[in-house]
TORDREN-471063 format. One record per atom (N, C-alpha, C): z, y, x; atom name. Coordinates in Angstrom, 3 decimals, m for minus. Example, Ala and Ser with C-alpha at 12.3 -4.5 7.8 and 13.67 -1.06 7.14 Angstrom:
BEGIN
NODE        w        v        u atome
NODE    7.800   m5.690   13.190     N
NODE    7.800   m4.500   12.300    CA
NODE    7.800   m3.300   13.200     C
NODE    7.080   m2.250   12.850     N
NODE    7.140   m1.060   13.670    CA
NODE    7.870    0.030   12.900     C
REM end
This chain:
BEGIN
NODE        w        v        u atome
NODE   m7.045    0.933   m4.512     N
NODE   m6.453   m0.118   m5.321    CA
NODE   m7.031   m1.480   m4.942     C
NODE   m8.182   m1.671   m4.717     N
NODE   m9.033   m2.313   m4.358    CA
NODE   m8.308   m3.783   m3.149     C
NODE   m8.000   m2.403   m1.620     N
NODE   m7.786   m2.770   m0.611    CA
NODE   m5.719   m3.065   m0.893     C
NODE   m5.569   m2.339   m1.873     N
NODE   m4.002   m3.126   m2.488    CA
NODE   m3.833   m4.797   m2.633     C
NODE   m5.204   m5.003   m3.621     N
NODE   m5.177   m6.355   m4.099    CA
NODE   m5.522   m7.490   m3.258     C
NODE   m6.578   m6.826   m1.877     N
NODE   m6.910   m7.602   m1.146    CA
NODE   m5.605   m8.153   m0.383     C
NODE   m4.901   m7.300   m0.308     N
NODE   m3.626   m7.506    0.870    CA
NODE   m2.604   m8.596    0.337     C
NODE   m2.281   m8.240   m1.130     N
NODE   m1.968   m9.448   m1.959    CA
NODE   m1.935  m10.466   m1.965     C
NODE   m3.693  m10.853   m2.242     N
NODE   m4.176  m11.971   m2.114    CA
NODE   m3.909  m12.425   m0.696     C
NODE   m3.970  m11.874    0.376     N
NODE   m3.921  m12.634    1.947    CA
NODE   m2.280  m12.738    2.200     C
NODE   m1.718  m12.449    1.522     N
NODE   m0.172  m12.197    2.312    CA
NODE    0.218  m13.727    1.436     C
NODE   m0.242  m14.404    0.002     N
NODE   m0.117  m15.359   m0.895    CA
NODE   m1.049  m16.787   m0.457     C
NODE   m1.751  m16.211   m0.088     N
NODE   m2.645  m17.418    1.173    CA
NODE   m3.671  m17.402    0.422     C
NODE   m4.568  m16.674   m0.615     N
NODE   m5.538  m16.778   m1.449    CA
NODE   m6.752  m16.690   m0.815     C
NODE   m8.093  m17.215   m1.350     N
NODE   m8.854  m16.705   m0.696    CA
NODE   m9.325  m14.979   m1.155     C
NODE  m10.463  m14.286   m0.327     N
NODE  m10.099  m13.028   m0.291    CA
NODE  m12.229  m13.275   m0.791     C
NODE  m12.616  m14.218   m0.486     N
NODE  m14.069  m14.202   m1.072    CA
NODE  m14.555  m15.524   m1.342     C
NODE  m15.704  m15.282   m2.313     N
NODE  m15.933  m16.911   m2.683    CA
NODE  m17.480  m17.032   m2.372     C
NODE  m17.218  m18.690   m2.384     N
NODE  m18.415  m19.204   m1.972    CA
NODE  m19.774  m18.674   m2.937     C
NODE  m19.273  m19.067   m4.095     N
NODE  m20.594  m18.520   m5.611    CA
NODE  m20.591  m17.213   m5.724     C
NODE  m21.473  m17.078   m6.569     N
NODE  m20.844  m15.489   m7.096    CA
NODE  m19.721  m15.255   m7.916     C
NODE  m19.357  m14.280   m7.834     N
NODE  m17.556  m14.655   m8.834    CA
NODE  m18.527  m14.872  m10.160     C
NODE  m17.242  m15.394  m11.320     N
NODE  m17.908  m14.992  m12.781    CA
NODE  m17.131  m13.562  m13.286     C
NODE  m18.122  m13.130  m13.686     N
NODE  m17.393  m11.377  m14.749    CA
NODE  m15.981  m12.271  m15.256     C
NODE  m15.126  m10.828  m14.721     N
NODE  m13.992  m11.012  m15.448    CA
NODE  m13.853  m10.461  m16.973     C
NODE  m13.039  m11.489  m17.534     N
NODE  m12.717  m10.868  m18.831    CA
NODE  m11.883   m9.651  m19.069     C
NODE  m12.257   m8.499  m19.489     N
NODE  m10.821   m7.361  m19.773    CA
NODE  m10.014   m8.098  m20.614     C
NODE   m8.833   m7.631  m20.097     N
NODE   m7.487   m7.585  m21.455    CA
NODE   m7.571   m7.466  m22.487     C
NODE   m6.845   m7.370  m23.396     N
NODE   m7.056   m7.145  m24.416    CA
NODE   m5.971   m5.752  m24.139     C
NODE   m6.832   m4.383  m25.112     N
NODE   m5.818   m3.674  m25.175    CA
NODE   m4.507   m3.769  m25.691     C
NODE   m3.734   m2.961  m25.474     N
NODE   m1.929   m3.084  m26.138    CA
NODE   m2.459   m2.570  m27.154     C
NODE   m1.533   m2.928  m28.377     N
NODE   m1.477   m2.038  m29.855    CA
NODE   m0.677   m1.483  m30.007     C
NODE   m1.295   m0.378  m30.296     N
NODE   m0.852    1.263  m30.728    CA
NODE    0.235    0.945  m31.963     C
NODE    1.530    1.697  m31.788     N
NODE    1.864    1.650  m32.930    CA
NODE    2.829    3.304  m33.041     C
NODE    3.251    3.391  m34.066     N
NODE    4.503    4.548  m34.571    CA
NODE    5.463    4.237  m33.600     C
NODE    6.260    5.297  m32.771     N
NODE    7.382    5.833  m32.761    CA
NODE    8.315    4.781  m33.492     C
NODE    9.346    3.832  m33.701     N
NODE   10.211    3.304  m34.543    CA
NODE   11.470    4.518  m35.345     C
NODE   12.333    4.497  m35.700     N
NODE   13.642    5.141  m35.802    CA
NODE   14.770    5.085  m34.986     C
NODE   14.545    4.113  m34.401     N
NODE   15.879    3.037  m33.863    CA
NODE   15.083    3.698  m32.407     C
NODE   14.181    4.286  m31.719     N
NODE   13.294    4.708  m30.387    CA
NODE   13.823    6.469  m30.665     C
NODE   14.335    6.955  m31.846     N
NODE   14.768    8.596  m31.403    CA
NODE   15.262    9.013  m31.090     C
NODE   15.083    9.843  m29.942     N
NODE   17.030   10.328  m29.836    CA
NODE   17.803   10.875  m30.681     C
NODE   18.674   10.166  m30.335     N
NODE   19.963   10.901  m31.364    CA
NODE   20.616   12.348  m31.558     C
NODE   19.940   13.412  m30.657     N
NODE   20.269   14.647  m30.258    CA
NODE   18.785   15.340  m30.175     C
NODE   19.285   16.648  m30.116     N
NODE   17.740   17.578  m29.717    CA
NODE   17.337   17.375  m28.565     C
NODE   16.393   17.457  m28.257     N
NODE   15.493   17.155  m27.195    CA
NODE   15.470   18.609  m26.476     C
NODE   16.099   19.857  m26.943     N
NODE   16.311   20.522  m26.255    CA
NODE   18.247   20.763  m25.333     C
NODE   18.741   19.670  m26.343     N
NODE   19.816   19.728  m25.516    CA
NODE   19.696   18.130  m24.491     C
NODE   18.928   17.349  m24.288     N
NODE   18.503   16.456  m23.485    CA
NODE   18.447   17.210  m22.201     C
NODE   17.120   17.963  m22.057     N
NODE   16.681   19.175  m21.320    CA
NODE   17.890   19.650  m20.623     C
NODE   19.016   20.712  m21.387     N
NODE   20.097   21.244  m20.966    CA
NODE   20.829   20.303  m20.229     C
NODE   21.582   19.340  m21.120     N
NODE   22.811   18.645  m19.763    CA
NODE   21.373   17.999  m18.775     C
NODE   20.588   17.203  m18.417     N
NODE   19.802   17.007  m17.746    CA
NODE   19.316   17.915  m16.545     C
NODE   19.152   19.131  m17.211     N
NODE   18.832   20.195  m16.053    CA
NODE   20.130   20.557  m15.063     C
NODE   21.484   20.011  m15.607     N
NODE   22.498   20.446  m14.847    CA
NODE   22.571   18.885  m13.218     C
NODE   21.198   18.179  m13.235     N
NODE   21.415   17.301  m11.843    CA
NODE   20.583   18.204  m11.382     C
NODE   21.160   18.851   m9.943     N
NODE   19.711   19.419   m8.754    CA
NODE   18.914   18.360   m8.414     C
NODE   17.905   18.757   m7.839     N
NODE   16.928   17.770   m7.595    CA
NODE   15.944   18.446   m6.341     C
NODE   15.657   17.870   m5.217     N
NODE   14.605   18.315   m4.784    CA
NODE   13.872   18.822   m5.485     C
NODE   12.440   19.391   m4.634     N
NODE   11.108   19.733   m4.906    CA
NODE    9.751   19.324   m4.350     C
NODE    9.109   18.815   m4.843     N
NODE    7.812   18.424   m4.206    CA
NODE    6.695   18.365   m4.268     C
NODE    5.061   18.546   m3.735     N
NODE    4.118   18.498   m4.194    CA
NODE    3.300   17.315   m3.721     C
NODE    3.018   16.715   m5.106     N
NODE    2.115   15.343   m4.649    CA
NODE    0.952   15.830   m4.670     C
NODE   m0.040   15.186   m3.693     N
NODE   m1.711   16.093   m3.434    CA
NODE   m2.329   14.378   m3.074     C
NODE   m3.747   14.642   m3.572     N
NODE   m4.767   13.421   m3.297    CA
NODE   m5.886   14.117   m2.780     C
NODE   m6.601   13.215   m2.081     N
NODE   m7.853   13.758   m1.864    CA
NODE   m9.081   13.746   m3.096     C
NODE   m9.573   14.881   m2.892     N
NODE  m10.929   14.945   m3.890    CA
NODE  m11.863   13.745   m3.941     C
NODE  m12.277   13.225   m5.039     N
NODE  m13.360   11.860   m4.631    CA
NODE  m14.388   12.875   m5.430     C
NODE  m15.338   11.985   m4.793     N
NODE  m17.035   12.812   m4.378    CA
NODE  m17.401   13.477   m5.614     C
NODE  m17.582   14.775   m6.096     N
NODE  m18.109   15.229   m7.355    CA
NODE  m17.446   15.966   m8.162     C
NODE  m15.743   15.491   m7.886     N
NODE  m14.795   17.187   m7.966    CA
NODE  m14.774   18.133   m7.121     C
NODE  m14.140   19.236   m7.391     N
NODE  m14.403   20.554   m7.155    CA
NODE  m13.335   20.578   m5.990     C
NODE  m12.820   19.411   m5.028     N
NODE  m11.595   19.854   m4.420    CA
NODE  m10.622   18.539   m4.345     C
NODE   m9.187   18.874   m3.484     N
NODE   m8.559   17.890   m3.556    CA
NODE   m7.457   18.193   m4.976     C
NODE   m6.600   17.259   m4.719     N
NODE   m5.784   17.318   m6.346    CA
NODE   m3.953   17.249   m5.807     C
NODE   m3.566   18.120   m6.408     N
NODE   m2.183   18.302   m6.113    CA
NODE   m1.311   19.032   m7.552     C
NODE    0.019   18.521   m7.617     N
NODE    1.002   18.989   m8.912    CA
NODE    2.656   19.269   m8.441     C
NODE    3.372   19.817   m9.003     N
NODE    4.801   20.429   m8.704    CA
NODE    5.446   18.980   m9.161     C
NODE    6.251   18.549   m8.435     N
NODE    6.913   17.284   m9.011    CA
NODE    8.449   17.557   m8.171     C
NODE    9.268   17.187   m9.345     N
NODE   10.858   17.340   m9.063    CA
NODE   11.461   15.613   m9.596     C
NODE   10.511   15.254  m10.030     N
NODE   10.592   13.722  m10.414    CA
NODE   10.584   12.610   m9.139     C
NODE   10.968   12.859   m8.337     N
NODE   10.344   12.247   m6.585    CA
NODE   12.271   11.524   m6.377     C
NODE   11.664    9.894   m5.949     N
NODE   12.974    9.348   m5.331    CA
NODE   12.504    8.448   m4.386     C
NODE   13.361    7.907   m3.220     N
NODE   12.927    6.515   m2.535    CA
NODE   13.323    5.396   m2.928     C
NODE   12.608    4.582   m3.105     N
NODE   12.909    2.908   m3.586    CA
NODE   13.109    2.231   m3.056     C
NODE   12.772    1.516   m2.435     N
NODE   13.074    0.879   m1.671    CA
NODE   12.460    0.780   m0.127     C
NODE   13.710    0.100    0.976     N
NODE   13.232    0.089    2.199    CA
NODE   12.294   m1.109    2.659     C
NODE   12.548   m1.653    2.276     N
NODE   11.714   m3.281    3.099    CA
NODE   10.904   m4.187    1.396     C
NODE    9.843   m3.578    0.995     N
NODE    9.088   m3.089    1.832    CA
NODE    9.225   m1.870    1.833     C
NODE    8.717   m0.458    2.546     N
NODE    8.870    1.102    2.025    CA
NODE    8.350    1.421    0.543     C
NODE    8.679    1.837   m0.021     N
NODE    8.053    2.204   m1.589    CA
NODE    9.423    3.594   m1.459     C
NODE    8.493    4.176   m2.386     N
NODE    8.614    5.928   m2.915    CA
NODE    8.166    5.660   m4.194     C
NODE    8.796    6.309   m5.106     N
NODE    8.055    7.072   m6.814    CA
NODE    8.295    8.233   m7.338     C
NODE    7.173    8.374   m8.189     N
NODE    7.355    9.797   m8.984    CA
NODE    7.076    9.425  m10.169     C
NODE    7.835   10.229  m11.071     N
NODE    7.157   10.698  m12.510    CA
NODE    6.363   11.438  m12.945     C
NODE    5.178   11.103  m13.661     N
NODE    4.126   12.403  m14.216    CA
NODE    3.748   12.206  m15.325     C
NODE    4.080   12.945  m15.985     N
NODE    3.916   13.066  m17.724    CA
NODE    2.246   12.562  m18.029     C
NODE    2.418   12.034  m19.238     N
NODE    0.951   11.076  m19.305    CA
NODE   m0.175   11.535  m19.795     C
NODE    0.409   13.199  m20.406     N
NODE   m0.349   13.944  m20.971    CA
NODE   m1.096   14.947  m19.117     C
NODE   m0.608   14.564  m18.013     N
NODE   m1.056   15.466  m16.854    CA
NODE   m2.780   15.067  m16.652     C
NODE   m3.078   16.264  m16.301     N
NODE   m5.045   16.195  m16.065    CA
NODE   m4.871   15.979  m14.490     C
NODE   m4.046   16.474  m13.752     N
NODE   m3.938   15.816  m12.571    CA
NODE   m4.291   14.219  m11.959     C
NODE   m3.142   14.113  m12.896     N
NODE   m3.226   12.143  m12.830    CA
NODE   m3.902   11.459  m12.910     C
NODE   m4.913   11.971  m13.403     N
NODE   m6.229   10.785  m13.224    CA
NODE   m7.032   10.743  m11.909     C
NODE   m7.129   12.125  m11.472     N
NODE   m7.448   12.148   m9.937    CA
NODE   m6.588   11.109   m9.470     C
NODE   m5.527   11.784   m8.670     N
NODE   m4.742   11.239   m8.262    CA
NODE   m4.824    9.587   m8.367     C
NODE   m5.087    8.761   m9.938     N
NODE   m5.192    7.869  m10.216    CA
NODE   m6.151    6.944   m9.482     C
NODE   m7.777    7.419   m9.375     N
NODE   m8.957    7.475   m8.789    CA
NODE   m8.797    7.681   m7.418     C
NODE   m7.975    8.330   m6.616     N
NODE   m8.217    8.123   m5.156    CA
NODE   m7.382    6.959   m4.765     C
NODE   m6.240    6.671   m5.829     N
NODE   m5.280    5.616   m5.479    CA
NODE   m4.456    5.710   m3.889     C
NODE   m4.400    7.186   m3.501     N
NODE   m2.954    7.141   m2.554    CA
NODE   m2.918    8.663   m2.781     C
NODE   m1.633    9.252   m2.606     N
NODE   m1.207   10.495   m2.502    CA
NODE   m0.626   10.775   m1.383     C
NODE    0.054   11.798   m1.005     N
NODE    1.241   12.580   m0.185    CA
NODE    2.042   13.412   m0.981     C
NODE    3.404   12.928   m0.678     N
NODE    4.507   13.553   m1.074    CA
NODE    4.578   14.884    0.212     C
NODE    4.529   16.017   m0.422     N
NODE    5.075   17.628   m0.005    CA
NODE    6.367   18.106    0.095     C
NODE    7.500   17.780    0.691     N
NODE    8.559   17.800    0.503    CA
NODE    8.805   19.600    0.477     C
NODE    9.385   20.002    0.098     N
NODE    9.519   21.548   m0.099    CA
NODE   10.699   22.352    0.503     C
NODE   10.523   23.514    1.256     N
NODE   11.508   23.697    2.125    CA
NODE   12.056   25.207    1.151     C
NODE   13.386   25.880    1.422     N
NODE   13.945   26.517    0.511    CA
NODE   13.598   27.932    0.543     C
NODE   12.176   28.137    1.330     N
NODE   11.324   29.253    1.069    CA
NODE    9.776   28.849    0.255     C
NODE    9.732   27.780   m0.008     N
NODE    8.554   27.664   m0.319    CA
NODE    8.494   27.759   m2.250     C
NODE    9.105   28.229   m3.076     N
NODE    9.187   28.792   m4.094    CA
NODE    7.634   29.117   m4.931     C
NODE    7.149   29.752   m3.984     N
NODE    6.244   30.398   m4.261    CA
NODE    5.083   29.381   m4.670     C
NODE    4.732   28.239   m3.576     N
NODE    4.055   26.954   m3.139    CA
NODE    4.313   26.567   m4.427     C
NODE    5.232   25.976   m4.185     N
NODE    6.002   25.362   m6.011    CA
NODE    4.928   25.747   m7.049     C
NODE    5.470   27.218   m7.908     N
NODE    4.698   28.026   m8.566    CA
NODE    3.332   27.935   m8.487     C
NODE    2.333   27.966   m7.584     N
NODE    1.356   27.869   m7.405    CA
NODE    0.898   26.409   m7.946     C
NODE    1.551   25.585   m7.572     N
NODE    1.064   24.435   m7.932    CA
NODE    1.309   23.511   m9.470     C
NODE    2.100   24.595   m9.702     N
NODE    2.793   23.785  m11.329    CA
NODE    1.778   24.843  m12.495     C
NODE    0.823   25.649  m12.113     N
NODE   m0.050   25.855  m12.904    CA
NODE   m0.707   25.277  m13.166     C
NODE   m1.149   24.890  m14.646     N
NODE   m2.818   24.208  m15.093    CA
NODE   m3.791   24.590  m15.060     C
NODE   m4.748   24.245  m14.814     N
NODE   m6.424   24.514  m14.124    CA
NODE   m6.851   25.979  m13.783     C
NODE   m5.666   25.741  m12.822     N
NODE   m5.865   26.984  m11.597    CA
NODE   m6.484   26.344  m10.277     C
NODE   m6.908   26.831   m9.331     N
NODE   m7.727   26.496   m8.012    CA
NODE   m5.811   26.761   m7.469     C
NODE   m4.993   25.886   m7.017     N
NODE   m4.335   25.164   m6.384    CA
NODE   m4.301   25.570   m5.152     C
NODE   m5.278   24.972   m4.364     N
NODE   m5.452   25.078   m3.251    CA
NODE   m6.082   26.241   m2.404     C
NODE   m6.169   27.325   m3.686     N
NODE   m6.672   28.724   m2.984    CA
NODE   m5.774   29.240   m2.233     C
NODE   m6.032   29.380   m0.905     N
NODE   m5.281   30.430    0.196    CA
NODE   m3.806   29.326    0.403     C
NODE   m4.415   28.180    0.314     N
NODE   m2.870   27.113    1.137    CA
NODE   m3.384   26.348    2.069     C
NODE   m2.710   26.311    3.207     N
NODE   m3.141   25.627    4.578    CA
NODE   m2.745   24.169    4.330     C
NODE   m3.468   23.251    4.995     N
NODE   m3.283   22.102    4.675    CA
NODE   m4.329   21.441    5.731     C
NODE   m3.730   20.679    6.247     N
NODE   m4.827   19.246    6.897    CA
NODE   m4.740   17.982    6.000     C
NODE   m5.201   16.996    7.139     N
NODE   m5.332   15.839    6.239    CA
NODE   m4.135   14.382    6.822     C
NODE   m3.352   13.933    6.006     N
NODE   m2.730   13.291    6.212    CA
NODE   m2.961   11.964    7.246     C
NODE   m2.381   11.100    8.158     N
NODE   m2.982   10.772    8.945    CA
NODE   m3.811    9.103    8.459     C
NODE   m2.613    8.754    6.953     N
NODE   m2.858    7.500    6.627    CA
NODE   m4.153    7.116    5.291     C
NODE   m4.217    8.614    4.706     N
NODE   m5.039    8.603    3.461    CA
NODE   m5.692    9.932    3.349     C
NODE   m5.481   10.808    4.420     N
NODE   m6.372   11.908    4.298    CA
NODE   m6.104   12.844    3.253     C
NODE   m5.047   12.596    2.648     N
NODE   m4.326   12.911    1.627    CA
NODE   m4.043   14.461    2.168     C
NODE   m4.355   15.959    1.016     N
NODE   m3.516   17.038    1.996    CA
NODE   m1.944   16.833    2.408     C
NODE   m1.876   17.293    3.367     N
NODE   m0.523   17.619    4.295    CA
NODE   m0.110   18.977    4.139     C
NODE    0.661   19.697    3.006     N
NODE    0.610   21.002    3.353    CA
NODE    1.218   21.594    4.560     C
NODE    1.020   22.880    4.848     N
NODE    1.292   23.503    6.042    CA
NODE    2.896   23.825    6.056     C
NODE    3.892   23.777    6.936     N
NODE    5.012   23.861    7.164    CA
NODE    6.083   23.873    6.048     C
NODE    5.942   22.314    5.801     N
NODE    6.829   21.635    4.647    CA
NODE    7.736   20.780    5.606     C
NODE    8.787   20.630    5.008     N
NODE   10.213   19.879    6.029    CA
NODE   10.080   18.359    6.552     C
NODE    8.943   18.211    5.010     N
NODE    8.724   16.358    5.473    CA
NODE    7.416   15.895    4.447     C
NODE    6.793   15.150    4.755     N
NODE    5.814   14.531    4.311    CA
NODE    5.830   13.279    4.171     C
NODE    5.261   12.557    3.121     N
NODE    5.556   11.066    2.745    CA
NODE    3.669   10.288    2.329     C
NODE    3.613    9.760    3.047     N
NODE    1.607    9.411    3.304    CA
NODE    1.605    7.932    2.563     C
NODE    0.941    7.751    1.256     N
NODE    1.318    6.516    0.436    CA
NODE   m0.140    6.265   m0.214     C
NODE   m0.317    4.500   m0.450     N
NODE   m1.128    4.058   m1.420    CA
NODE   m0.401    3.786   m2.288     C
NODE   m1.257    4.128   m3.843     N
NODE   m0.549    3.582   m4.911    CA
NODE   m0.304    1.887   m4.863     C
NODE    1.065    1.798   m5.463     N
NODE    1.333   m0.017   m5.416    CA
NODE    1.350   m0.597   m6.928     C
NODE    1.777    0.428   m7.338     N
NODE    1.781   m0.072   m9.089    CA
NODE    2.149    0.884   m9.897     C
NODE    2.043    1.190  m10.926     N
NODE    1.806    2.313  m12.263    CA
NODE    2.665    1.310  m13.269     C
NODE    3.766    2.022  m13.566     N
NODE    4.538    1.349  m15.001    CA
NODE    4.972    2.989  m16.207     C
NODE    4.809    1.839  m16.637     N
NODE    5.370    3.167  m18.423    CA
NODE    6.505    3.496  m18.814     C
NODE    7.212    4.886  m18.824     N
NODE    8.526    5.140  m18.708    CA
NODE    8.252    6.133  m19.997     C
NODE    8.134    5.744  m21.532     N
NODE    8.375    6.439  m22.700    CA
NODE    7.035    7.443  m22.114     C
NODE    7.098    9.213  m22.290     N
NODE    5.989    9.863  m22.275    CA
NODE    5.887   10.307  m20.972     C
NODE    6.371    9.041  m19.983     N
NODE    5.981    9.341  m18.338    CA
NODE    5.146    8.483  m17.728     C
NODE    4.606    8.281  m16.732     N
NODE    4.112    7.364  m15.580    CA
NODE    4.432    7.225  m14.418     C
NODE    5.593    6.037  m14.571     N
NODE    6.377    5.743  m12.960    CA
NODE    5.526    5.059  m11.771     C
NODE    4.855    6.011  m10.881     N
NODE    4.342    5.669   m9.802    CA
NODE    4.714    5.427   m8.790     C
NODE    4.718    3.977   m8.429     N
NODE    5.291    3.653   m7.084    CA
NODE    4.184    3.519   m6.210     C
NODE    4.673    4.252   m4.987     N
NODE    3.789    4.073   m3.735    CA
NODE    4.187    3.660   m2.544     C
NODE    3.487    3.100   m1.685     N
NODE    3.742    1.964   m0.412    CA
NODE    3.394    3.000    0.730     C
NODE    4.614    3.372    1.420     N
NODE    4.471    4.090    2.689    CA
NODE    3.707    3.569    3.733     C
NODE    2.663    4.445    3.841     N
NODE    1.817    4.140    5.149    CA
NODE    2.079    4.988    6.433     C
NODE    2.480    5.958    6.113     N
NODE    3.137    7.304    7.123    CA
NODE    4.069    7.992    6.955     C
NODE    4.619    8.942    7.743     N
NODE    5.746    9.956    7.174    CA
NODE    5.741   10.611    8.148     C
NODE    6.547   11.911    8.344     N
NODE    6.759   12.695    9.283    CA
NODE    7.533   14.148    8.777     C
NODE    8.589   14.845    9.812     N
NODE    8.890   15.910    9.596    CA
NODE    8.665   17.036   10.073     C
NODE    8.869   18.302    9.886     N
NODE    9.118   19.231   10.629    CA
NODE    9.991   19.895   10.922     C
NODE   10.940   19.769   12.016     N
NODE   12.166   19.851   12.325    CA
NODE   12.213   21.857   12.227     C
NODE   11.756   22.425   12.552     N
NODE   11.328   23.770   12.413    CA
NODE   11.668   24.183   10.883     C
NODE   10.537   23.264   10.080     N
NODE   10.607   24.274    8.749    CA
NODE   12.082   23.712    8.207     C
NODE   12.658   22.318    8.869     N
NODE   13.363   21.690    7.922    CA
NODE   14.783   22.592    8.333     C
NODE   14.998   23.227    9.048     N
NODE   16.067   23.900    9.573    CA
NODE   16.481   25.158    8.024     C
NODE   15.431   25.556    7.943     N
NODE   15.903   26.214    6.657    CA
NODE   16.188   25.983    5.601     C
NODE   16.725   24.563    5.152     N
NODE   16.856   23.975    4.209    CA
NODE   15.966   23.433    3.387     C
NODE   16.430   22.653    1.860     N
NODE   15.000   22.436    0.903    CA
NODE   15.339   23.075    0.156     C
NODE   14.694   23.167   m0.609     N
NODE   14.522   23.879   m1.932    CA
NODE   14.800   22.882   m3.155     C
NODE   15.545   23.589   m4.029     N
NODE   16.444   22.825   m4.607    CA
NODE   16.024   23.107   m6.233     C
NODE   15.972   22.338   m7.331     N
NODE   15.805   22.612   m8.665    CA
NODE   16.958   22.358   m9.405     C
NODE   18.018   23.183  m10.337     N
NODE   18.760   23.325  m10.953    CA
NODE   18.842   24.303  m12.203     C
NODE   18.891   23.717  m13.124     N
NODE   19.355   24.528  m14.655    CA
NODE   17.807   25.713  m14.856     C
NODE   16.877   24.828  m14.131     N
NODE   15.768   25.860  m14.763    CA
NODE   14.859   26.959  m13.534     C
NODE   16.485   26.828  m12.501     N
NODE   16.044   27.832  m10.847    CA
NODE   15.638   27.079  m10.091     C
NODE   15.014   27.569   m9.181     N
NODE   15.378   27.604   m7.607    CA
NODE   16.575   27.449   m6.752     C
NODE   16.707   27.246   m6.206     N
NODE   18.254   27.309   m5.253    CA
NODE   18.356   27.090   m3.698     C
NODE   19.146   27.247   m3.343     N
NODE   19.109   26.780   m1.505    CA
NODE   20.717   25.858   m1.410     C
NODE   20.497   25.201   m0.683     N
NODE   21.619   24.207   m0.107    CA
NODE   22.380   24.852    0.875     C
NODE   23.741   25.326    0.401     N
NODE   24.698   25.805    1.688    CA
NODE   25.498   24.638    2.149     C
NODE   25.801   24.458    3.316     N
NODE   26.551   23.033    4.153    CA
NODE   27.977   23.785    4.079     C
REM end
């Protein structure tokens, strides 16, 4: 995040260090907490939200960070919340519920990799949409080339990102990230992706 702000500042013509010592910055003031309104509920069950909602397919994907010094490991979650934003500059986002124990890792290394998911990897999926399970037991993975971020092993495409900014979407966290790398695998990508619909799995017929 750090090396985010620096880039900021130089691309705006700022300086990037000062002559004195800085002075302590002041924190914010926190936001205030308030109730839920009436006029903020939905007007329907939240389990039929769910239903027509589950009827858009959607990719599949696993976002993974690297471990910072003193966890047990790197950090990765099942995400079907994954779109591209924009091209110039590159930006990617995901959604992750605000209640996720993931996310704060993730938060703390400040870049991820998008896992794009190919229409055998089901299983991968599953594995990773468990809570405080070891994740990464018995999954191959290197390290991404831009953030060291895992790369899992024969996924269709990979997306190598620093976080750019964190906004609030009701009980989500819309994370946008700034492409530093990408790459495919023309091999795994031949078998299609793997697809989320009405609750399944699925495969893409052409």
């Amino acid at each position: 995040m750090a090396a985010t702000a620096v880039r900021y500042l130089r691309s705006v013509g700022a300086p990037t260090t000062a002559a004195a010592p800085a002075t302590p910055a002041t924190p914010l003031p926190r936001p205030a907490l308030r109730a839920v309104r009436d006029d903020e509920r939905a007007p329907f069950d939240t389990a039929a939200f769910r239903s027509v909602l589950g009827h858009f397919a959607s990719g599949v994907t696993v976002i993974t960070a690297p471990g910072e010094p003193g966890e047990p490991g790197p950090a990765g979650f099942a995400c079907q919340s994954f779109a591209s934003l924009s091209l110039t500059p590159p930006l990617v986002a995901f959604m992750v519920a605000r209640t996720s124990t993931t996310w704060p890792r993730i938060a703390r290394a400040g870049v991820f990799c998008v896992n794009v998911l190919g229409a055998e990897q089901g299983g991968l999926c599953r594995a990773f949409a468990v809570s405080g399970a070891d994740k990464f037991a018995g999954v191959r993975y290197d390290r991404a080339p831009a953030t060291g971020s895992p790369r899992l092993a024969d996924v269709p495409a990979w997306i190598d990102c620093t976080i750019h900014a964190v906004h609030t979407g009701g009980d989500h966290l819309i994370v946008v990230g700034r492409v530093d790398a990408l790459g495919t695998d023309e091999r795994a990508a031949a078998a299609g992706p793997l697809l989320f619909h009405r609750g399944s799995f699925g495969h893409f017929t052409a």
